[in-house]
Each structure stands twice: as structure tokens, then as C-alpha cells.
Steps between C-alpha positions, in 0.01 A plus 500: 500500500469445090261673321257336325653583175796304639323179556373535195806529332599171740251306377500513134937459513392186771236386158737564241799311678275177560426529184828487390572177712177334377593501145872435573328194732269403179783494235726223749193370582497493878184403560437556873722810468275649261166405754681691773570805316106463313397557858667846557400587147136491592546601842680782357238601179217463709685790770548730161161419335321589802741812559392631109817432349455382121695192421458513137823603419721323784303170537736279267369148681124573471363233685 
């Protein structure tokens, strides 16, 4: 079973890499691509707010 500190870890590399794909989605501007992948961000920020992570430094999209 993971640790916590394992999800963790999960979920912020799970946050960074949609990240990645949202801004990759932005700059060939796929649309509905970019919607999908806004979901997870949130989904995903809302996990690691709640959790106490800070997303100052990691948060590139900050929507």
C-alpha cells in the first residue's frame, strides 16, 4: 500500500504533466483538448490545495 507521501508525490507529477499537455494543447490551439485536460487540472489542484500542498511555485496555468 503507498504511503501517503507517495500519493503525494503522484499527484503533483499527475499536475505538473497536465500541465505540460495544457500549454502544449494552448500553443496548437486544440481547443476541446485543452477543456479536457482544464478538467484534470482542477480536479487535480483542488486534491493538492485541500491536501496543504502550496502551488505557488508549480502552478504554471493558474486558472
Amino acid at each position: 500500500m503507498p504511503t501517503s507521501l507517495e500519493v503525494m508525490k503522484a499527484a503533483v507529477d499527475d499536475f505538473q504533466r497536465v500541465q505540460r499537455h495544457m500549454l502544449i494543447a494552448k500553443k496548437e490551439n486544440a481547443v476541446e483538448t485543452y477543456a479536457s485536460l482544464k478538467k484534470d487540472y482542477l480536479s487535480l489542484k483542488a486534491i493538492l490545495n485541500v491536501s496543504g500542498v502550496n502551488l505557488t511555485e508549480i502552478d504554471e496555468i493558474k486558472e
